[in-house]
N, CA, C and O atoms as CSV, one atom per row, in Angstrom:
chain,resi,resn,atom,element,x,y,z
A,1,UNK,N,N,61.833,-15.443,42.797
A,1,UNK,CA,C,60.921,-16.367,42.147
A,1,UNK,C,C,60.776,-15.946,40.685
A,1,UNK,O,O,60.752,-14.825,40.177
A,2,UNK,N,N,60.707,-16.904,40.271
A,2,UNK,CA,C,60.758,-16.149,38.388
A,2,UNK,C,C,59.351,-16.743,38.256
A,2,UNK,O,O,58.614,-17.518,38.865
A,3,UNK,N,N,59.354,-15.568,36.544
A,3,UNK,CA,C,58.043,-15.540,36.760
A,3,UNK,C,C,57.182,-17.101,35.875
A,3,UNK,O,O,55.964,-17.279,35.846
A,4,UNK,N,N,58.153,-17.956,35.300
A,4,UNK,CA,C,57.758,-19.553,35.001
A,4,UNK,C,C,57.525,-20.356,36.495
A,4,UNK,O,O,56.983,-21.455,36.613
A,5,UNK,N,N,57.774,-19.978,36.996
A,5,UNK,CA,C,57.828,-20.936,38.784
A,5,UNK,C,C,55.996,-20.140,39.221
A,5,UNK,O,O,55.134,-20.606,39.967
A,6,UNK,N,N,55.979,-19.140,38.588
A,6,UNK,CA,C,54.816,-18.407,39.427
A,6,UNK,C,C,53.585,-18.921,38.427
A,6,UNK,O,O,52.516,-19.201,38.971
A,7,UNK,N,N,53.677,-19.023,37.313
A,7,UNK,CA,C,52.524,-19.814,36.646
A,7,UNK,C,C,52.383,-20.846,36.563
A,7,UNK,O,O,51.482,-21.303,35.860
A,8,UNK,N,N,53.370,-21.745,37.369
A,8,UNK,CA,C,53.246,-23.556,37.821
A,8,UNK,C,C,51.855,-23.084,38.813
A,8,UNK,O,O,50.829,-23.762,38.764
A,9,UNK,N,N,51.938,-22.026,39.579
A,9,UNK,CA,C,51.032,-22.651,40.799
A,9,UNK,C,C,49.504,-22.167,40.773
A,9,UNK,O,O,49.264,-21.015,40.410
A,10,UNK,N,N,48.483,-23.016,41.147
A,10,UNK,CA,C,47.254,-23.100,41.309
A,10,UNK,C,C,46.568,-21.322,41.741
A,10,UNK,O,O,47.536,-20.578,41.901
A,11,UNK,N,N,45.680,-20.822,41.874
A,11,UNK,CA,C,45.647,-20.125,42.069
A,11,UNK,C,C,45.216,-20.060,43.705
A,11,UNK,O,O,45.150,-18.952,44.237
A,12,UNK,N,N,44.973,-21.081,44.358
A,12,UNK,CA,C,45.181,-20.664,45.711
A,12,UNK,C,C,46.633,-20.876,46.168
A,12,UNK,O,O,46.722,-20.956,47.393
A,13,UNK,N,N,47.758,-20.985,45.522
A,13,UNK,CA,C,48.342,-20.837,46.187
A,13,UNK,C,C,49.201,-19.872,45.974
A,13,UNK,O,O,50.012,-19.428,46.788
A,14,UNK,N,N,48.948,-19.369,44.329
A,14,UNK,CA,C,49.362,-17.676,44.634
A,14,UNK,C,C,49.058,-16.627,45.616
A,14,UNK,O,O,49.804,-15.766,46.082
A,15,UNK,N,N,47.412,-16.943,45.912
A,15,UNK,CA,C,47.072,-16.155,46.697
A,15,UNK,C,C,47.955,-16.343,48.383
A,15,UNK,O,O,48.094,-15.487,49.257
A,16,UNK,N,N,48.417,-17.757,48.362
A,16,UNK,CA,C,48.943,-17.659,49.688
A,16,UNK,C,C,50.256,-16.943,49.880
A,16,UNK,O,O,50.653,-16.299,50.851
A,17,UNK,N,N,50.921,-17.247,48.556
A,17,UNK,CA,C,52.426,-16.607,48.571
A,17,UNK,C,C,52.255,-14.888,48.723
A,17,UNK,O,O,52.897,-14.162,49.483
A,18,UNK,N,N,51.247,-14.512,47.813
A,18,UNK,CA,C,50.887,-13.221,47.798
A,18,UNK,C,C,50.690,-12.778,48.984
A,18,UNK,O,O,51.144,-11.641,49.113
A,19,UNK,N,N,50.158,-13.236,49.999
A,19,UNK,CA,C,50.004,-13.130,51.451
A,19,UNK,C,C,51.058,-13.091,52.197
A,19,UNK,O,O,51.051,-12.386,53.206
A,20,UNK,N,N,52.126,-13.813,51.857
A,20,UNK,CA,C,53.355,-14.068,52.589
A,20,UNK,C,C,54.205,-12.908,52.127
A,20,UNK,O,O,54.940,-12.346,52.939
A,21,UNK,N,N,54.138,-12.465,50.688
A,21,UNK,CA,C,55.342,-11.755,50.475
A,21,UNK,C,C,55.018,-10.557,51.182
A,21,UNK,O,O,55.828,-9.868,51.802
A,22,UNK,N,N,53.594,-10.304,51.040
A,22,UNK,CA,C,52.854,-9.118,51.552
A,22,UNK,C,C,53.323,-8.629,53.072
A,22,UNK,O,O,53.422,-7.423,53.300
A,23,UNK,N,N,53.642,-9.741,54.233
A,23,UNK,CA,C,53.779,-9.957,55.285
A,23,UNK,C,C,55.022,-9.748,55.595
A,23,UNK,O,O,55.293,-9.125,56.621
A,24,UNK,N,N,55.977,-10.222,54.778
A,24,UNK,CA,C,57.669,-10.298,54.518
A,24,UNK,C,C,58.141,-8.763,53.975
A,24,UNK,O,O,59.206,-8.263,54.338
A,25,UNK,N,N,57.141,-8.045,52.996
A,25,UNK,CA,C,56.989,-6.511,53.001
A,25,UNK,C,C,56.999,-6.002,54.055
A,25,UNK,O,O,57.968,-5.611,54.707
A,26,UNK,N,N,55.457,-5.959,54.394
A,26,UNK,CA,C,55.745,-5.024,56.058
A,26,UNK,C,C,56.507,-5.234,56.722
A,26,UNK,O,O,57.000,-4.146,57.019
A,27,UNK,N,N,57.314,-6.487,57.540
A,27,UNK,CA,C,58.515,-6.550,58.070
A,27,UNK,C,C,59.388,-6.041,57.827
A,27,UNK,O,O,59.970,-5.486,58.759
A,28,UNK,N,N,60.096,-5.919,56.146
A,28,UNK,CA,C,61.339,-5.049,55.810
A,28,UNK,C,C,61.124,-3.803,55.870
A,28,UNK,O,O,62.040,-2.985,55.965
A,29,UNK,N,N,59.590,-3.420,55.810
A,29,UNK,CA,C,59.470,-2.511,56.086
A,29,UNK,C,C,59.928,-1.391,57.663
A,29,UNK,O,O,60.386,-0.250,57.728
A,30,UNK,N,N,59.554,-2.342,58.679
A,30,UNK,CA,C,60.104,-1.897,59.681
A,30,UNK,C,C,61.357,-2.107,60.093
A,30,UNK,O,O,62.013,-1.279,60.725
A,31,UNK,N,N,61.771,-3.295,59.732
A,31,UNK,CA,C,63.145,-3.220,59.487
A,31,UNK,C,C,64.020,-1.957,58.884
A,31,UNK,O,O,65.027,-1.372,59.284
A,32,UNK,N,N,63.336,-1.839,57.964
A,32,UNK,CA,C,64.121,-0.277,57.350
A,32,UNK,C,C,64.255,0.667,58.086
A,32,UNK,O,O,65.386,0.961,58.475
A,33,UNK,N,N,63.050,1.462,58.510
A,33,UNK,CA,C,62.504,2.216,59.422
A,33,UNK,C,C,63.411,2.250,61.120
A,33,UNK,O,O,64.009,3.190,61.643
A,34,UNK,N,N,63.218,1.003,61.561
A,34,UNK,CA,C,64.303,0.935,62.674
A,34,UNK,C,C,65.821,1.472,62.364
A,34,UNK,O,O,66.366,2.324,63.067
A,35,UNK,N,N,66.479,0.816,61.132
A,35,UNK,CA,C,67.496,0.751,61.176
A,35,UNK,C,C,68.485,-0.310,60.964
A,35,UNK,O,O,69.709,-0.199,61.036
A,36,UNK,N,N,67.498,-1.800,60.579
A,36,UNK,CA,C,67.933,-3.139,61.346
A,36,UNK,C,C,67.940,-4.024,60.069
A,36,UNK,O,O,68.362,-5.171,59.927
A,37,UNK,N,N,67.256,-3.033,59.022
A,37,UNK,CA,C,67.689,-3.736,57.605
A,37,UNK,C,C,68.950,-3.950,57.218
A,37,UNK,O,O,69.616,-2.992,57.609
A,38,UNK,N,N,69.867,-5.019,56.428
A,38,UNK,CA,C,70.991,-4.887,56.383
A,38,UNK,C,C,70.598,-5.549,54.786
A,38,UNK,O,O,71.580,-5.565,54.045
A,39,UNK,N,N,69.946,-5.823,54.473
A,39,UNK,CA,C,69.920,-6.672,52.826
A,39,UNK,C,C,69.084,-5.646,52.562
A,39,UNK,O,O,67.985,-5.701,53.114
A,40,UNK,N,N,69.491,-4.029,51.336
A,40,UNK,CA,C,68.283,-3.015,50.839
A,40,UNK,C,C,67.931,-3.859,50.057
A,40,UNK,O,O,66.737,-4.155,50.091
A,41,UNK,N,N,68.852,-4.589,49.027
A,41,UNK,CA,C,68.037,-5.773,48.024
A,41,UNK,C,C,66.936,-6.534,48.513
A,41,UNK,O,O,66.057,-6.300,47.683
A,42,UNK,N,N,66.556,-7.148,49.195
A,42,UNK,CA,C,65.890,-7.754,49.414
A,42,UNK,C,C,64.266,-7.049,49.326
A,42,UNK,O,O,63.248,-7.510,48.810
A,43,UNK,N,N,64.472,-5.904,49.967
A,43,UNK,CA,C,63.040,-5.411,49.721
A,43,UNK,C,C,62.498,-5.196,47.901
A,43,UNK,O,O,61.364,-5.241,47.426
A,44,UNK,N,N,63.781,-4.968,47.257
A,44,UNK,CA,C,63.258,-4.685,46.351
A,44,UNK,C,C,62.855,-5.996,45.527
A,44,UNK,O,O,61.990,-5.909,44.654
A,45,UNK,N,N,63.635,-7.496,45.875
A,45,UNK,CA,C,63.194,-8.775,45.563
A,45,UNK,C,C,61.436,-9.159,45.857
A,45,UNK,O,O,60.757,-9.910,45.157
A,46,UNK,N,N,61.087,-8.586,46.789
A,46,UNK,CA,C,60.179,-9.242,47.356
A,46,UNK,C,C,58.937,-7.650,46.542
A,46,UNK,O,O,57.798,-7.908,46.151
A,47,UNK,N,N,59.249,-6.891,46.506
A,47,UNK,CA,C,58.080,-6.060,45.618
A,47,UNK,C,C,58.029,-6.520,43.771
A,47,UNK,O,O,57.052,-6.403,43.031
A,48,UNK,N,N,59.297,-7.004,43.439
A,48,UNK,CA,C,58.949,-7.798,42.423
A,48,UNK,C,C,58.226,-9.034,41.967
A,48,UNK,O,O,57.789,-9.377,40.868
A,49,UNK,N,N,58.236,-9.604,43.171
A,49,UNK,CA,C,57.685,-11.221,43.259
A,49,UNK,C,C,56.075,-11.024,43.470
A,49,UNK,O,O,55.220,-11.864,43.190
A,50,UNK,N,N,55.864,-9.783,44.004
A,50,UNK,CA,C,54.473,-9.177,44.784
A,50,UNK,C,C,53.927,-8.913,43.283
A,50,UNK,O,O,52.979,-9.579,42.866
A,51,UNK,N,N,54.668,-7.735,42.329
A,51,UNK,CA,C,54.175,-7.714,41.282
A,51,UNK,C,C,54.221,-8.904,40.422
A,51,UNK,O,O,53.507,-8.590,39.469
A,52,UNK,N,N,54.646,-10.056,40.229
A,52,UNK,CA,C,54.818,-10.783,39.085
A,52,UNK,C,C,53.324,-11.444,39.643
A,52,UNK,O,O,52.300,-11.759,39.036
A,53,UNK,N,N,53.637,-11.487,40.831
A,53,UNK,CA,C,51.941,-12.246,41.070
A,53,UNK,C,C,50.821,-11.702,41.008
A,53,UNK,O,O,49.825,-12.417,40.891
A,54,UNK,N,N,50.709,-10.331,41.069
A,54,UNK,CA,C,49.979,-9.379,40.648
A,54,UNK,C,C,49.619,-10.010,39.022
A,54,UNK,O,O,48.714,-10.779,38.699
A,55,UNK,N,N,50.459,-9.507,38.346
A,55,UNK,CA,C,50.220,-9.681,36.747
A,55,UNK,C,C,50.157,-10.947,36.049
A,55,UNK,O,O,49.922,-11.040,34.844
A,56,UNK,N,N,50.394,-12.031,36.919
A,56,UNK,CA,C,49.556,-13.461,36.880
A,56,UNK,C,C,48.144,-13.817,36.837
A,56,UNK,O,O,47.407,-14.338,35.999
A,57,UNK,N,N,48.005,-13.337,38.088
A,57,UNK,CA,C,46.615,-13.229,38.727
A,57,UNK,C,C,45.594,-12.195,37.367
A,57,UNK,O,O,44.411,-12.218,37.028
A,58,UNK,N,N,46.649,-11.489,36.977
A,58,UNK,CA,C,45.311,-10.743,36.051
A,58,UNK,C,C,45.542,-10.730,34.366
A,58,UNK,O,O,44.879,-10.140,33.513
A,59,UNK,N,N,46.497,-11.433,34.241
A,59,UNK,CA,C,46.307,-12.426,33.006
A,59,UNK,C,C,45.045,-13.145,33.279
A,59,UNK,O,O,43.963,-12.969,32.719
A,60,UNK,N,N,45.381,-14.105,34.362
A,60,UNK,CA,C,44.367,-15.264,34.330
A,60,UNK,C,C,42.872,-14.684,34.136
A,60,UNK,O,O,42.099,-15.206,33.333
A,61,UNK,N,N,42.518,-13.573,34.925
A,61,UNK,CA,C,41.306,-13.222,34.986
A,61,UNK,C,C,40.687,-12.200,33.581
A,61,UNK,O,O,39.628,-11.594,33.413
A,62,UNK,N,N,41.678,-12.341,32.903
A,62,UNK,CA,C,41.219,-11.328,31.693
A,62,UNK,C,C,40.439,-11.726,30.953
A,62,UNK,O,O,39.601,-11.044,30.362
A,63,UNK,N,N,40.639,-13.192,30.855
A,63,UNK,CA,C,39.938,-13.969,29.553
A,63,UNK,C,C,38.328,-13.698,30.088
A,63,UNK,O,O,37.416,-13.061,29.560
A,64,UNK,N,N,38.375,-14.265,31.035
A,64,UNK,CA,C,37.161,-14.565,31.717
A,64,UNK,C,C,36.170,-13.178,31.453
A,64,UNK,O,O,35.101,-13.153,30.842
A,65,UNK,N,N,36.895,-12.020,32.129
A,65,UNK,CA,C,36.424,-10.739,31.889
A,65,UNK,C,C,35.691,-10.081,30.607
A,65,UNK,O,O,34.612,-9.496,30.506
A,66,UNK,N,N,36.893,-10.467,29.478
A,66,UNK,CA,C,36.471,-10.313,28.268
A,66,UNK,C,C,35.381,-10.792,27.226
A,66,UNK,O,O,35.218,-10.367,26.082
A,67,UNK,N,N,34.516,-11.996,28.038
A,67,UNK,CA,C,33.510,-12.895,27.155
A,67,UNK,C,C,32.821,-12.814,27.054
A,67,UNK,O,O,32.263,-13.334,26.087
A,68,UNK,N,N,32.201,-12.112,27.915
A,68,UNK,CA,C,30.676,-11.339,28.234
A,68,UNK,C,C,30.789,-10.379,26.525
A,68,UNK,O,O,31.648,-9.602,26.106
A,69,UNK,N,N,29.252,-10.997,25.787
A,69,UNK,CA,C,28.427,-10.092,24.481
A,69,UNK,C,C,27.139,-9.281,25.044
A,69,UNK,O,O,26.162,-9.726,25.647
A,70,UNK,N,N,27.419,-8.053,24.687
A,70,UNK,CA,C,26.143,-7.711,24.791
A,70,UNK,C,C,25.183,-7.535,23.793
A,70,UNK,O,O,24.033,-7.212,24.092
């Protein structure tokens, strides 16, 4: 997923993908672990996509953060 495709989407539905990749993690995860992984790329696809949405998510929330005067 690049990271222009990841700032098309709403923010609930980052949060859902974020959920999914999260889910698709632990799986390769045991996949690895067993033995039964056969794509090592892939895990490392899916911890990138985890971070790009990470650093979406906290772009967005920076502004907000920052406005507060005391």
């Amino acid at each position: 997923m690049k990271a222009s495709e990841v700032r098309d989407l709403t923010p609930d539905q980052l949060q859902d993908e974020l959920l999914r990749l999260k889910k698709a993690q632990f799986n390769l995860r045991f996949q690895g672990a067993s033995g039964q992984l056969e794509k090592t790329s892939e895990m490392r696809k899916v911890r990138r996509d985890i971070a790009r949405i990470k650093t979406i998510q906290g772009q967005r929330n920076a502004p907000a953060a920052g406005t507060s005067k005391d």
